[in-house]
N, C-alpha and C positions, 0 to 999 in steps of 0.2 A: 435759715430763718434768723433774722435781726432781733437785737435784746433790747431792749428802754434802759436806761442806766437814772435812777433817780440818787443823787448826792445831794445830801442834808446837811447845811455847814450852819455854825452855831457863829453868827456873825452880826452886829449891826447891817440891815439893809443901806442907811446912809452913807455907811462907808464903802460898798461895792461902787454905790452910783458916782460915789467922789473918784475913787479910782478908775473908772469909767473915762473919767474927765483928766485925769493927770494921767494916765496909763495908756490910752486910747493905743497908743500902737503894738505894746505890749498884750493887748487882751484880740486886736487883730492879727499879730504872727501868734499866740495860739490856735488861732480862730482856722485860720491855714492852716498852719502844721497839723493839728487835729482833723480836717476834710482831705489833705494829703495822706494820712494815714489811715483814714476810711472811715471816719465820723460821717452820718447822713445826715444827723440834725441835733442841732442847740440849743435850749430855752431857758430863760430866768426863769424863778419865781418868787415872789419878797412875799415875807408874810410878818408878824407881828415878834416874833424870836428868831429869824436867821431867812435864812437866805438857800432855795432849789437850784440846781440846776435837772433840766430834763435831758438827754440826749437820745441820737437811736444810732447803734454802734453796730456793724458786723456778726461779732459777737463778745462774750465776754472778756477773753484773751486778748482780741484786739484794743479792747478800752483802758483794761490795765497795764499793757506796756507800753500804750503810752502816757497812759498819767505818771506813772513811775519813770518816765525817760525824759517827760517835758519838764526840763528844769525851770523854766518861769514859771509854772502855775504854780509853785510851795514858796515861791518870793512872791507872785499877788497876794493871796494867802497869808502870808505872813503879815505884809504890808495893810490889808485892810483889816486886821483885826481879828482869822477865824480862831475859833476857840478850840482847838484841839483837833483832830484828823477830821476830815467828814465823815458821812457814815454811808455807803452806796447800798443800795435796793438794786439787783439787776430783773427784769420780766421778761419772759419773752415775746414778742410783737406779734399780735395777732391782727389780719386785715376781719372788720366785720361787714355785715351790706349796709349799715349806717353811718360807713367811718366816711369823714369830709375834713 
């Protein structure tokens, strides 16, 4: 069964989407390297103090070797601003009969 990985980064929003724009390829070979190694799915989410991401991983083993081996994602990171480590949520993924 696959886990939800929610990470909560203490970040200006404006500066992901800047980087967004100057990084663009850098945030695409993560985007790779991370569905190569079995990421199913990726989401922002901006809110009024920092910055989600959502993903749906394997399981937890697989999410943290590679955030700990992908060496660009703590130079984007670094580069936009975040303030101190994230802080990860992992859930486990449940199908329900009104998931869409």
């Amino acid at each position: 069964m696959s886990v939800i990985v929610i990470g909560h980064m203490t970040v200006a929003p404006a500066n992901v989407e800047q980087l967004w724009v100057e990084r663009k390829a850098d945030f695409e070979a993560v985007a790779r390297a991370a569905q190569a190694a079995g990421a199913i799915h990726h989401r922002w989410g901006f809110g009024a103090d920092g910055v989600v991401i959502v993903d749906e991983w394997p399981d937890i083993d697989t999410f943290q070797r590679f955030f700990e081996s992908e060496t660009r994602i703590a130079g984007l990171m670094e580069a936009g601003g975040v303030q101190g480590p994230p802080e990860f949520e992992f859930l486990e993924a449940r199908s329900g009969p009104d998931e869409f």
